[in-house]
mmCIF file of the N, C-alpha and C atoms, coordinates in Angstrom:
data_MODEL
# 
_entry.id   MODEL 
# 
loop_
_atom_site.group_PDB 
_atom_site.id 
_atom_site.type_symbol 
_atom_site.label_atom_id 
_atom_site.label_alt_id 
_atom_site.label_comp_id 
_atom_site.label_asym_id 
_atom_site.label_entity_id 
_atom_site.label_seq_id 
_atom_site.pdbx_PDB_ins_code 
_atom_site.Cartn_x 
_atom_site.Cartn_y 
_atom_site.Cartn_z 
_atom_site.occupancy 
_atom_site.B_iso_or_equiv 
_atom_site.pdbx_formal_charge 
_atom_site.auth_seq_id 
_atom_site.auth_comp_id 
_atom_site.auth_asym_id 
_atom_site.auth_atom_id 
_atom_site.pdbx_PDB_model_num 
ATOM 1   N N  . UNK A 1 1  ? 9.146   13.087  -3.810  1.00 0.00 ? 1  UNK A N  1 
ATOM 2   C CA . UNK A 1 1  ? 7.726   13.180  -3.535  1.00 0.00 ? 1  UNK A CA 1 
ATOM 3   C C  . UNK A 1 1  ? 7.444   12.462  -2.221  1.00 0.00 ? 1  UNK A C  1 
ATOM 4   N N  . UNK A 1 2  ? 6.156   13.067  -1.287  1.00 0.00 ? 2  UNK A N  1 
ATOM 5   C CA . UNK A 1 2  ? 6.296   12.406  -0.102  1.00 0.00 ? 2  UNK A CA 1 
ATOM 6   C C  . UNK A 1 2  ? 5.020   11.733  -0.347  1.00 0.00 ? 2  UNK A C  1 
ATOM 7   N N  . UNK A 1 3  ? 5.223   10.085  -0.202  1.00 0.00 ? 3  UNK A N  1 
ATOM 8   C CA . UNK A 1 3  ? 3.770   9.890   -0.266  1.00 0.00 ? 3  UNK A CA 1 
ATOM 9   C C  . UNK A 1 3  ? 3.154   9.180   0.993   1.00 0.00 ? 3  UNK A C  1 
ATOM 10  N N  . UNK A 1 4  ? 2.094   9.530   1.371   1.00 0.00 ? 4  UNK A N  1 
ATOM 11  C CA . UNK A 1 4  ? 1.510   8.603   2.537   1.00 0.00 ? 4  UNK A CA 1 
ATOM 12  C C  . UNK A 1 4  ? 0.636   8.002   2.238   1.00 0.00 ? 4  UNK A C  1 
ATOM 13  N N  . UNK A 1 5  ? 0.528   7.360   3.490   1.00 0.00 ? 5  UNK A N  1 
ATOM 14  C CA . UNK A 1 5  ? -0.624  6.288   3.635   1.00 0.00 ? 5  UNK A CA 1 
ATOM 15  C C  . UNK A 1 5  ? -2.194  6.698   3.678   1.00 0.00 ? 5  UNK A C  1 
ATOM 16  N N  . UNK A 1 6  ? -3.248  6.900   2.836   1.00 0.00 ? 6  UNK A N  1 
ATOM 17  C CA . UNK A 1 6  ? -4.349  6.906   3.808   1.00 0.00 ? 6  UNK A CA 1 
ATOM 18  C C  . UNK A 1 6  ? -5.531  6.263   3.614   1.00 0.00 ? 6  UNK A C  1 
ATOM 19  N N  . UNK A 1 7  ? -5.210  4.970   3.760   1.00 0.00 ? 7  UNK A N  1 
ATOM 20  C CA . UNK A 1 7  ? -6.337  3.999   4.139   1.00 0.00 ? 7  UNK A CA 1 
ATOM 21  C C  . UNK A 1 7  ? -5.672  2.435   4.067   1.00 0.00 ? 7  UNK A C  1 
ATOM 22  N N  . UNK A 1 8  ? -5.845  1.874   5.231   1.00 0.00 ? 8  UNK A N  1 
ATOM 23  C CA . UNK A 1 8  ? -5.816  0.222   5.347   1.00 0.00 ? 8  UNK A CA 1 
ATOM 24  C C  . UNK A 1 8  ? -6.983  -0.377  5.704   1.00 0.00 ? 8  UNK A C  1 
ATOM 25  N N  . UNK A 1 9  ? -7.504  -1.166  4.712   1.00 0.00 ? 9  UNK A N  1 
ATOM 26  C CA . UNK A 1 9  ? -8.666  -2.029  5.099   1.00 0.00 ? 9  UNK A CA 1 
ATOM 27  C C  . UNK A 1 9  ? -8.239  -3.331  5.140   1.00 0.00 ? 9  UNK A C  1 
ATOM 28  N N  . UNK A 1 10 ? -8.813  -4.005  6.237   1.00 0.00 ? 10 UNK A N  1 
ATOM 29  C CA . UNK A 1 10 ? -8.681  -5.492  6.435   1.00 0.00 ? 10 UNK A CA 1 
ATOM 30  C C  . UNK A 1 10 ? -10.160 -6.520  5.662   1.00 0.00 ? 10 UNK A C  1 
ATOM 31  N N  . UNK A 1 11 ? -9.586  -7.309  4.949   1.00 0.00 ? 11 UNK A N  1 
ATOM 32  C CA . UNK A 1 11 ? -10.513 -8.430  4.319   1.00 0.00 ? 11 UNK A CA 1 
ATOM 33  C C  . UNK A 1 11 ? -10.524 -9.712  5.298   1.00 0.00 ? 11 UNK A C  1 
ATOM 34  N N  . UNK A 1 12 ? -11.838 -10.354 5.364   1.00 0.00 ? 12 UNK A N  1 
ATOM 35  C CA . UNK A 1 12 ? -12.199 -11.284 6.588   1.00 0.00 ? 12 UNK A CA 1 
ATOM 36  C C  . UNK A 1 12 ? -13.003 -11.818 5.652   1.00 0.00 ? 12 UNK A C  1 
ATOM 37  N N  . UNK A 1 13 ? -13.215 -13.355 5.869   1.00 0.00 ? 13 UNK A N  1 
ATOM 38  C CA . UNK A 1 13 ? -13.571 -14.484 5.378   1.00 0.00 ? 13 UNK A CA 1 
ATOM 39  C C  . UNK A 1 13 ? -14.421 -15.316 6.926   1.00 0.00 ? 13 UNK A C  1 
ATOM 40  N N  . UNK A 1 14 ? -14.940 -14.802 7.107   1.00 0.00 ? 14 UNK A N  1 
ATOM 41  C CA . UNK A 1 14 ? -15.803 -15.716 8.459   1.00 0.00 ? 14 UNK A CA 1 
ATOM 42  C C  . UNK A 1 14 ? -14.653 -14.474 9.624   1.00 0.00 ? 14 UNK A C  1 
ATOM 43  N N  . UNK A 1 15 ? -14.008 -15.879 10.565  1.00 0.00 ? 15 UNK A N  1 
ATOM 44  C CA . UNK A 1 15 ? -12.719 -14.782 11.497  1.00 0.00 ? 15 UNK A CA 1 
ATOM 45  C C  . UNK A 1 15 ? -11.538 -14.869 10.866  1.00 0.00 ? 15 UNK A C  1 
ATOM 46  N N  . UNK A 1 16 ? -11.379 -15.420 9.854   1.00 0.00 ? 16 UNK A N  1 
ATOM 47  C CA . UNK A 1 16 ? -10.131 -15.034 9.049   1.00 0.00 ? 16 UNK A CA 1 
ATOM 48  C C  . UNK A 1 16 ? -10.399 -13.977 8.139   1.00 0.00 ? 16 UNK A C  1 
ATOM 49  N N  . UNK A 1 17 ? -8.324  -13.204 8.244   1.00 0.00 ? 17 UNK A N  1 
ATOM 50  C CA . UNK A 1 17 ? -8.686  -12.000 7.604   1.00 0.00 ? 17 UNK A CA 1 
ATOM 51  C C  . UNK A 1 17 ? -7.716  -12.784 6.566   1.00 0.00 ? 17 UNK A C  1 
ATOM 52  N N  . UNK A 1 18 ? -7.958  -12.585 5.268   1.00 0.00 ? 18 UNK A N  1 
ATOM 53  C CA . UNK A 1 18 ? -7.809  -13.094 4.040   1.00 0.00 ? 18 UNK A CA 1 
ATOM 54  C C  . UNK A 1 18 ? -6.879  -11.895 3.218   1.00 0.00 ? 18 UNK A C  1 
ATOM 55  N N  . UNK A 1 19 ? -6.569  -10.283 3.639   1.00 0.00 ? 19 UNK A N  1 
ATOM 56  C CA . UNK A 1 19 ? -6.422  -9.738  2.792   1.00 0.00 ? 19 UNK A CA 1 
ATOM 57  C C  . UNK A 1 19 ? -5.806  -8.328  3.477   1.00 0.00 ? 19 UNK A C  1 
ATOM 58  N N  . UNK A 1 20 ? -5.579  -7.459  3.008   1.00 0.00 ? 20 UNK A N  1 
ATOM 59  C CA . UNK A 1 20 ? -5.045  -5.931  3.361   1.00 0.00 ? 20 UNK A CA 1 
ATOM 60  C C  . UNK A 1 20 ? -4.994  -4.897  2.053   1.00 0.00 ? 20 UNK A C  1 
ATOM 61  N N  . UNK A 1 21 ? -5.961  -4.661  2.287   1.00 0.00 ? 21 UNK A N  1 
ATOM 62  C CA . UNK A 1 21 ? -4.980  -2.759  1.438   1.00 0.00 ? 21 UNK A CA 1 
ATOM 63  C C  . UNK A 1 21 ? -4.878  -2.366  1.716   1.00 0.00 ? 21 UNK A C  1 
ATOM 64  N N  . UNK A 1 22 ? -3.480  -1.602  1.298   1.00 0.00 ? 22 UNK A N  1 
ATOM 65  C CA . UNK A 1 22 ? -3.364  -0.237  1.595   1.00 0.00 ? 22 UNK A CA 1 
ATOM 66  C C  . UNK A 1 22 ? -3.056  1.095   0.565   1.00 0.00 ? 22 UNK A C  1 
ATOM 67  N N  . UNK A 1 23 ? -3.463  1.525   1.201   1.00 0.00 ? 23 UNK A N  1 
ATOM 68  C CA . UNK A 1 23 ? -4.076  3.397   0.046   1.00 0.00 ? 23 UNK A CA 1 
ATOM 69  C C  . UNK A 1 23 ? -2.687  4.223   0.406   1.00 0.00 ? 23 UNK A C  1 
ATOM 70  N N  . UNK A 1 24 ? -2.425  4.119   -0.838  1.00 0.00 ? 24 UNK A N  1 
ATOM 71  C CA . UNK A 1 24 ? -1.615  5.503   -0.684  1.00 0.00 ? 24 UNK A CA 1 
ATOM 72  C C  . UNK A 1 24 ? -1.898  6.980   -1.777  1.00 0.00 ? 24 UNK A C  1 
ATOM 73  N N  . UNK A 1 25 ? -1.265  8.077   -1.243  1.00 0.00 ? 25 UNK A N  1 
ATOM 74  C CA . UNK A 1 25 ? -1.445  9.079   -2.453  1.00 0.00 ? 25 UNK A CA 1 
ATOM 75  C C  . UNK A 1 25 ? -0.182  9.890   -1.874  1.00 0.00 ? 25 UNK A C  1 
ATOM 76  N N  . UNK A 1 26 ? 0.452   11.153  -3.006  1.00 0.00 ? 26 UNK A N  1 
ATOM 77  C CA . UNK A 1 26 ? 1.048   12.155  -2.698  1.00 0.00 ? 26 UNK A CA 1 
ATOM 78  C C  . UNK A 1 26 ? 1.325   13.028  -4.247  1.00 0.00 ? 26 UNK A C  1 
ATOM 79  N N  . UNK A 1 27 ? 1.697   14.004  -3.959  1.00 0.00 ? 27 UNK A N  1 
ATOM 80  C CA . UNK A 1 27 ? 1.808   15.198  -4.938  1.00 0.00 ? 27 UNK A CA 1 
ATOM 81  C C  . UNK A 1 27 ? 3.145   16.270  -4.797  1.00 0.00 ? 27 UNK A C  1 
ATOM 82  N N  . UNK A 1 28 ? 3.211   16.517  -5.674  1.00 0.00 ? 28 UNK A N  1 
ATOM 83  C CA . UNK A 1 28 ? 4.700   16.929  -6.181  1.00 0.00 ? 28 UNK A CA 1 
ATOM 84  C C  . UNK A 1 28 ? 5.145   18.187  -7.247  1.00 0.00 ? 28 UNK A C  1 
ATOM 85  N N  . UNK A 1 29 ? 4.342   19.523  -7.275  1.00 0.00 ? 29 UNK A N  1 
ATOM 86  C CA . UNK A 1 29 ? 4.870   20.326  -8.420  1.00 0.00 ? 29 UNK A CA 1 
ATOM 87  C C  . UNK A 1 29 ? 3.855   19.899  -9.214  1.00 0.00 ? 29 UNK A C  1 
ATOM 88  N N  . UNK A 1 30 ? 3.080   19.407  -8.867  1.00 0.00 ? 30 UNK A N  1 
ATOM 89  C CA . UNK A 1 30 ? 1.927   19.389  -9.801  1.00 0.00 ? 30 UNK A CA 1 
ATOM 90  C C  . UNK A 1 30 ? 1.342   17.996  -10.644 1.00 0.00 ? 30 UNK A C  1 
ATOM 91  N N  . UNK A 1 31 ? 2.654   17.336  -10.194 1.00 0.00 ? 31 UNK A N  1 
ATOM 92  C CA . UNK A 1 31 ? 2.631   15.442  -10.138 1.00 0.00 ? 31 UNK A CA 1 
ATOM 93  C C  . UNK A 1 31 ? 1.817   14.556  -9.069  1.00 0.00 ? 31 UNK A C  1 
ATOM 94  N N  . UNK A 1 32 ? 1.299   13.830  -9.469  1.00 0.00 ? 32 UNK A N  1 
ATOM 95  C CA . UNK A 1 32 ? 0.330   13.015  -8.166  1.00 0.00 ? 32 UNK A CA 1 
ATOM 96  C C  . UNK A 1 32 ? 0.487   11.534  -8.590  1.00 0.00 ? 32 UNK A C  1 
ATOM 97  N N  . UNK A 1 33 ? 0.494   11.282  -7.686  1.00 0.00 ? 33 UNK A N  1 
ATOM 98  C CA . UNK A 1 33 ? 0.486   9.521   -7.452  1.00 0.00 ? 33 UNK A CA 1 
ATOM 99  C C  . UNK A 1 33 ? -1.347  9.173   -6.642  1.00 0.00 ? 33 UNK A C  1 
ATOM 100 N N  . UNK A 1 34 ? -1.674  8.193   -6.692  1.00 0.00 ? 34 UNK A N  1 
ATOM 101 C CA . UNK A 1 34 ? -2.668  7.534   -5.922  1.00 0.00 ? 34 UNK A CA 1 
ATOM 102 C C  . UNK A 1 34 ? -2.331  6.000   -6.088  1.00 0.00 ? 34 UNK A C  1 
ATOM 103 N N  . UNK A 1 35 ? -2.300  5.412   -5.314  1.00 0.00 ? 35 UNK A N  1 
ATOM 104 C CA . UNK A 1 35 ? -2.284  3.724   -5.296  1.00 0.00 ? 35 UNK A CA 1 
ATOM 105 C C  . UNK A 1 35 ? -2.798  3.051   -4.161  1.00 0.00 ? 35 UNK A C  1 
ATOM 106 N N  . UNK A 1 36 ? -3.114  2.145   -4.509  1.00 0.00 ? 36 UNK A N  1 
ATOM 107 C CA . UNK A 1 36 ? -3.677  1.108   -3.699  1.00 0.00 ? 36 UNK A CA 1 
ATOM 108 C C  . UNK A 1 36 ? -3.162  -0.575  -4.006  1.00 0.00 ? 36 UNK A C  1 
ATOM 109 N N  . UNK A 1 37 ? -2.555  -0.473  -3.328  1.00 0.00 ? 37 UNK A N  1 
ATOM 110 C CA . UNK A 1 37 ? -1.665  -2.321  -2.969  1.00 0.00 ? 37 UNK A CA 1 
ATOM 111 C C  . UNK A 1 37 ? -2.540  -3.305  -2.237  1.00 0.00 ? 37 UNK A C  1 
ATOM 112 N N  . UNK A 1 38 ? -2.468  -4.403  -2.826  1.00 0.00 ? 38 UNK A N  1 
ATOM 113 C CA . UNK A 1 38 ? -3.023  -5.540  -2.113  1.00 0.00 ? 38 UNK A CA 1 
ATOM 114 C C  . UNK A 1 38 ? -1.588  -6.540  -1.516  1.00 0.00 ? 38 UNK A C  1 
ATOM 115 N N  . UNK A 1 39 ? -2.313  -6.849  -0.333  1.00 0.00 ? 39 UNK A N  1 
ATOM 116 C CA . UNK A 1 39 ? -1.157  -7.604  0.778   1.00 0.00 ? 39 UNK A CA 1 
ATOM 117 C C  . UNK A 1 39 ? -2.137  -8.891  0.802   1.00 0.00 ? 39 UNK A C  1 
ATOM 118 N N  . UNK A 1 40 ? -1.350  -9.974  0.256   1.00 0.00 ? 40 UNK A N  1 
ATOM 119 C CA . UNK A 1 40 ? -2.202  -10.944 0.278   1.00 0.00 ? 40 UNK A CA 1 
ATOM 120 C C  . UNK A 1 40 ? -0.926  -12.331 1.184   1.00 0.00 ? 40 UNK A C  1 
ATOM 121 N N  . UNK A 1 41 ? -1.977  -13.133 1.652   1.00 0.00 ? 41 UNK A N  1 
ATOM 122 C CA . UNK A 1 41 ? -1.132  -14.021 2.626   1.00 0.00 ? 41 UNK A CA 1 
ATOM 123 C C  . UNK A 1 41 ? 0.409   -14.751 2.292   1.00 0.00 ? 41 UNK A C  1 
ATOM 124 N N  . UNK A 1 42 ? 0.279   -14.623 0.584   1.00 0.00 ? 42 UNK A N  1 
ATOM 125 C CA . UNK A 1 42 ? 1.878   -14.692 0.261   1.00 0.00 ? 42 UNK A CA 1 
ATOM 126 C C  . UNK A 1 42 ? 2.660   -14.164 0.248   1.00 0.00 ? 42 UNK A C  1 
ATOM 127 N N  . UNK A 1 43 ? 2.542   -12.834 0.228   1.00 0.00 ? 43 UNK A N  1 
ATOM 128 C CA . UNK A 1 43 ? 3.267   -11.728 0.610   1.00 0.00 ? 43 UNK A CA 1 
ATOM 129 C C  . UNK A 1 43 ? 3.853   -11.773 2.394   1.00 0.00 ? 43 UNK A C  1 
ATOM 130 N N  . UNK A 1 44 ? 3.435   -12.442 3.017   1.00 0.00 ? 44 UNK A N  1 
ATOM 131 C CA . UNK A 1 44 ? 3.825   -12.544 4.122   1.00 0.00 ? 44 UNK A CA 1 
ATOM 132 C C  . UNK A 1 44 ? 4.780   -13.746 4.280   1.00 0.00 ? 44 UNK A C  1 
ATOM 133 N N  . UNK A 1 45 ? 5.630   -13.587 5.613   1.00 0.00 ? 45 UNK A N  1 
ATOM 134 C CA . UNK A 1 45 ? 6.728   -14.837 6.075   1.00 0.00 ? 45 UNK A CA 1 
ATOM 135 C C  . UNK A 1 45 ? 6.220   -15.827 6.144   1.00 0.00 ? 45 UNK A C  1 
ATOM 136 N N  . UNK A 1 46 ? 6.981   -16.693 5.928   1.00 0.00 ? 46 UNK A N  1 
ATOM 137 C CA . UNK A 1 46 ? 6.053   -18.406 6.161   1.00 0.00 ? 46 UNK A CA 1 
ATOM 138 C C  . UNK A 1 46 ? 5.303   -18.365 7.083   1.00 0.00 ? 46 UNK A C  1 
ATOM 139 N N  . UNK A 1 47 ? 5.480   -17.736 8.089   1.00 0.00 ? 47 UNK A N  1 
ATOM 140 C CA . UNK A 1 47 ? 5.524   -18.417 9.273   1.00 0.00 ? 47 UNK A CA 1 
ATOM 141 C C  . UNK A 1 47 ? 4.521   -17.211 10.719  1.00 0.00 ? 47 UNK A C  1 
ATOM 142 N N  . UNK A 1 48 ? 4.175   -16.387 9.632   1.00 0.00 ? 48 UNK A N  1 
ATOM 143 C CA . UNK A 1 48 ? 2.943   -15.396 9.487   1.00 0.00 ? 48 UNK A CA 1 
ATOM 144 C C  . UNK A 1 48 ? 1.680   -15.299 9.305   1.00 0.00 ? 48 UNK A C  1 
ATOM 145 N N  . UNK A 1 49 ? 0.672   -14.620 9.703   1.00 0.00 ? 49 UNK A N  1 
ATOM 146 C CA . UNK A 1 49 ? -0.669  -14.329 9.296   1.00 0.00 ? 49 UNK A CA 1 
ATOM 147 C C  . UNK A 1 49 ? -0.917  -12.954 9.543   1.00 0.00 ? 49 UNK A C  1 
ATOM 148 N N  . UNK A 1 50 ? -2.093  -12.488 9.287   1.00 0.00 ? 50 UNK A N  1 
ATOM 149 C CA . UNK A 1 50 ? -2.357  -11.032 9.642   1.00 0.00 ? 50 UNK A CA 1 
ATOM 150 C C  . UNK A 1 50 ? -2.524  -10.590 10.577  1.00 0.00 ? 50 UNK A C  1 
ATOM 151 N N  . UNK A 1 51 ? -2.942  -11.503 11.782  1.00 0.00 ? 51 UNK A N  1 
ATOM 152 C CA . UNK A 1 51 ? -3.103  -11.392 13.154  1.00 0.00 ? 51 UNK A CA 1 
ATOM 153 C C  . UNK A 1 51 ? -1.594  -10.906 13.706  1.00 0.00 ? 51 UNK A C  1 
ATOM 154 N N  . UNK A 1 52 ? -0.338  -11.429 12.801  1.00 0.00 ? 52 UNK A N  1 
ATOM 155 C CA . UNK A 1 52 ? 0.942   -10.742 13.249  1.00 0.00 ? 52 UNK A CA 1 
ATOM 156 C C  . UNK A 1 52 ? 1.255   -10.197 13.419  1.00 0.00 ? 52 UNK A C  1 
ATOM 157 N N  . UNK A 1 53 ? 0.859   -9.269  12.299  1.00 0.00 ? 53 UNK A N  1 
ATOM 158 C CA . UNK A 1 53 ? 1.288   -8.133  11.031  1.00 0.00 ? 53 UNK A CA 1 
ATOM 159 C C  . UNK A 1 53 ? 1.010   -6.868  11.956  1.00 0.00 ? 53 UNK A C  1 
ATOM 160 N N  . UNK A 1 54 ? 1.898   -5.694  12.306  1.00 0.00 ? 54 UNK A N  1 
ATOM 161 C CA . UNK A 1 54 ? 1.543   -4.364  12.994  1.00 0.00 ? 54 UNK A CA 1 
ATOM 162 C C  . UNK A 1 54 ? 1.455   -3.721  11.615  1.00 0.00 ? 54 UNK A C  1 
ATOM 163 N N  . UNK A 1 55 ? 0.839   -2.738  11.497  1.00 0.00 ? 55 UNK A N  1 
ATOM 164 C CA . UNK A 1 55 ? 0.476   -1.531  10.400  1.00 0.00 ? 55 UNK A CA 1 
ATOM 165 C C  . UNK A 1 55 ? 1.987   -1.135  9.828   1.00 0.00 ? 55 UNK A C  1 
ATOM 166 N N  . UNK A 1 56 ? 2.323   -0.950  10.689  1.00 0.00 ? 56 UNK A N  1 
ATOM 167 C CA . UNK A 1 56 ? 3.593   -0.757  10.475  1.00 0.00 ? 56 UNK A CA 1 
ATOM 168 C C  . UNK A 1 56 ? 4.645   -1.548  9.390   1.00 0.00 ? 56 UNK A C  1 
ATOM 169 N N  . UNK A 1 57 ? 4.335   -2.636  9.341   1.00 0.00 ? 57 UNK A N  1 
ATOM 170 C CA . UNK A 1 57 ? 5.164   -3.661  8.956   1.00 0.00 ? 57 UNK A CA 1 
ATOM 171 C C  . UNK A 1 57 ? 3.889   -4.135  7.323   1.00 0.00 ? 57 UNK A C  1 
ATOM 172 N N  . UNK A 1 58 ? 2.702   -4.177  7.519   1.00 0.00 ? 58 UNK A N  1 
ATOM 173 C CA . UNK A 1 58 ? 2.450   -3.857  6.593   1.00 0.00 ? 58 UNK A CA 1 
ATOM 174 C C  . UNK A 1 58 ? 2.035   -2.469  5.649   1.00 0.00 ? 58 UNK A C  1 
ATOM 175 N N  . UNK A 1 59 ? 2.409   -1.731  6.173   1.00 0.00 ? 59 UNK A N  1 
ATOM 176 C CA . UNK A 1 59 ? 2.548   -0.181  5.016   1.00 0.00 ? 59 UNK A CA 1 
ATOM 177 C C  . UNK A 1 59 ? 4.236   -0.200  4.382   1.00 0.00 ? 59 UNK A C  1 
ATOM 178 N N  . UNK A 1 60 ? 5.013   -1.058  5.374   1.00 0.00 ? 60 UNK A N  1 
ATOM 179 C CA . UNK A 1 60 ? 6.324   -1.241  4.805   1.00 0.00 ? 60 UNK A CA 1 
ATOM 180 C C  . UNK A 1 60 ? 6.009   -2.226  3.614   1.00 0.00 ? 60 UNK A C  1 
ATOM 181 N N  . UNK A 1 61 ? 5.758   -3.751  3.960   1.00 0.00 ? 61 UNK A N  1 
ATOM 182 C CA . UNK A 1 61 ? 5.378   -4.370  2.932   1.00 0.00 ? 61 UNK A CA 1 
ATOM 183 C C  . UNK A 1 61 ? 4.495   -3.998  1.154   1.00 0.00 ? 61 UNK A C  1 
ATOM 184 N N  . UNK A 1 62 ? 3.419   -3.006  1.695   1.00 0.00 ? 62 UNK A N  1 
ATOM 185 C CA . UNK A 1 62 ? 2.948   -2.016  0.669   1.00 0.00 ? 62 UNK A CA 1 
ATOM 186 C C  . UNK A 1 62 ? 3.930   -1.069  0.001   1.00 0.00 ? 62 UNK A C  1 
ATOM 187 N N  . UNK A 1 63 ? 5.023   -0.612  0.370   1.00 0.00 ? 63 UNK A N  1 
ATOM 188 C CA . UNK A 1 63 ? 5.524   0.088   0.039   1.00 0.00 ? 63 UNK A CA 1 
ATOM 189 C C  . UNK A 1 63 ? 6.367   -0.228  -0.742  1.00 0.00 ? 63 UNK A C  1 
ATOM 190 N N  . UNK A 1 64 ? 7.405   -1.688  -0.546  1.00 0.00 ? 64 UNK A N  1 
ATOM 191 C CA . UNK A 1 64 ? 7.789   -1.795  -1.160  1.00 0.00 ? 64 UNK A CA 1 
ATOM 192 C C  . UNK A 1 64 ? 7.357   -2.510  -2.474  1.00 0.00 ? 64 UNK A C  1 
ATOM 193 N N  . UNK A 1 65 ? 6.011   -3.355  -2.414  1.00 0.00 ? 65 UNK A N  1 
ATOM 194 C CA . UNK A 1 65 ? 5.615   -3.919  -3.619  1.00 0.00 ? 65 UNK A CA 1 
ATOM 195 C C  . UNK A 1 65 ? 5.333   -2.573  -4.472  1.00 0.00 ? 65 UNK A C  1 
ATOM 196 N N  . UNK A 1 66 ? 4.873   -1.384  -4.231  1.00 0.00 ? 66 UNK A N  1 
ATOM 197 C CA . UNK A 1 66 ? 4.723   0.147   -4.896  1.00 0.00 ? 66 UNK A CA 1 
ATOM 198 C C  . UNK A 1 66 ? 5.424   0.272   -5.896  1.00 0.00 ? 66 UNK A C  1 
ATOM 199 N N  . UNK A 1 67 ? 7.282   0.534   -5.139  1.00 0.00 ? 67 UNK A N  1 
ATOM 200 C CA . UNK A 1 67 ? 8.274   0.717   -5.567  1.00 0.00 ? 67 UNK A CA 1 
ATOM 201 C C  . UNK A 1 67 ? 8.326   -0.522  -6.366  1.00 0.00 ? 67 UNK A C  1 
ATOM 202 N N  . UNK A 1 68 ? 8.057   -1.633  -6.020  1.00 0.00 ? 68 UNK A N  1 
ATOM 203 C CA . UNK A 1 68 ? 8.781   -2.729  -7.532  1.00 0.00 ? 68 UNK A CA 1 
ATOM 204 C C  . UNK A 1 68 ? 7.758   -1.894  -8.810  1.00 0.00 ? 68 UNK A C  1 
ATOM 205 N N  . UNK A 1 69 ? 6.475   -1.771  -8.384  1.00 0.00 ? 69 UNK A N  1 
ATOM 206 C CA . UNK A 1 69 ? 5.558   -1.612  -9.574  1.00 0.00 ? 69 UNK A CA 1 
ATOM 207 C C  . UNK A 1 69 ? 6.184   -0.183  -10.683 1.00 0.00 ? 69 UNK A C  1 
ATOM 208 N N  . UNK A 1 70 ? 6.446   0.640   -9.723  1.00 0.00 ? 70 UNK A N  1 
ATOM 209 C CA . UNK A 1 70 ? 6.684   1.901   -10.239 1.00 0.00 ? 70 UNK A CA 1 
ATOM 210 C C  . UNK A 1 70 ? 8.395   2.249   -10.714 1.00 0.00 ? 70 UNK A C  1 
ATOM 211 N N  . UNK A 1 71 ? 9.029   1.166   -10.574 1.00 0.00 ? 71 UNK A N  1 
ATOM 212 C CA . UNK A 1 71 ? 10.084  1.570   -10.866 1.00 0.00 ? 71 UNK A CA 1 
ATOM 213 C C  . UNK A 1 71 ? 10.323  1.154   -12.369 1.00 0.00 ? 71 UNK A C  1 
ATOM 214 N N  . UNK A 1 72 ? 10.725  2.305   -12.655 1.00 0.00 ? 72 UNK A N  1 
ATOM 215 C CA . UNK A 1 72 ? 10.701  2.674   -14.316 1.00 0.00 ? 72 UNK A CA 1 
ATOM 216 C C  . UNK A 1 72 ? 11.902  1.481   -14.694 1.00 0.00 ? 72 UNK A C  1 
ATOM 217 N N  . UNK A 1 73 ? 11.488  0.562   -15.962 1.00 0.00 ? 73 UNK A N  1 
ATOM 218 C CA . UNK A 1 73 ? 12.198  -0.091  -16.533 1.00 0.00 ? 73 UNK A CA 1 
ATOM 219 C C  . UNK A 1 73 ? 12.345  0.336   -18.513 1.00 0.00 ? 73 UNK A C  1 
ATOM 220 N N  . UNK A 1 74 ? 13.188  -0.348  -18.920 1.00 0.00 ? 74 UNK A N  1 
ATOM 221 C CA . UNK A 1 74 ? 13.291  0.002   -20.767 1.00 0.00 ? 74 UNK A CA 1 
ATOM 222 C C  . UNK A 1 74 ? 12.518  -0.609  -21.164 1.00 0.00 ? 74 UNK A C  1 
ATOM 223 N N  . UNK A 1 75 ? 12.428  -0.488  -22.427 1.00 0.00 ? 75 UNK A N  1 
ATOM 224 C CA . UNK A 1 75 ? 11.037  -1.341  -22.905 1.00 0.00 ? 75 UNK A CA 1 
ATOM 225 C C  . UNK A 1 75 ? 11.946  -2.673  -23.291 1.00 0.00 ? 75 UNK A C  1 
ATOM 226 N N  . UNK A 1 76 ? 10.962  -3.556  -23.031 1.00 0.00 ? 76 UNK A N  1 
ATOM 227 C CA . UNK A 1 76 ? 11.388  -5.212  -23.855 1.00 0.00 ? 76 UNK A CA 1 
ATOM 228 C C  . UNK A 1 76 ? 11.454  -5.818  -22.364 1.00 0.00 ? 76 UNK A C  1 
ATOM 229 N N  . UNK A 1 77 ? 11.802  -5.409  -20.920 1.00 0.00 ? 77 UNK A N  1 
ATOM 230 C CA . UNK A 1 77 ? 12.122  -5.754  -20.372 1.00 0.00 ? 77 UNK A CA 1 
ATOM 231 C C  . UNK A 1 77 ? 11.126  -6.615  -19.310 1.00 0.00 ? 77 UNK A C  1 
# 
């Protein structure tokens, strides 16, 4: 399934930005996904803020917290 991106909003607290989502969706044979991830300042390198961060690097970061969420586990686990 191909899924993209479509929407990143930035969260701001005065001039600090406090926050990121990002939107994803895609469809598949009749399967659909929609999600929306929050990128919050722990999710980032120590040694980071959002002022760092290219889109790029956070739709990667979104992506992979996605994949932890969605990856199918057994039950009990």
């Amino acid at each position: 399934m191909n899924i993209t991106m479509n929407n990143l909003t930035y969260k701001f607290n005065g001039d600090e930005t406090t926050g990121v989502s990002v939107g994803f969706n895609g469809n598949l044979d009749g399967n659909f996904i929609s999600a929306t991830i929050l990128i919050d300042p722990t999710d980032l390198a120590a040694d980071q803020t959002f002022d760092d961060v290219t889109k790029k690097e956070l739709t990667e970061l979104a992506r992979a917290k996605l994949t932890g969420f969605v990856t199918t586990k057994e039950s009990g686990e």
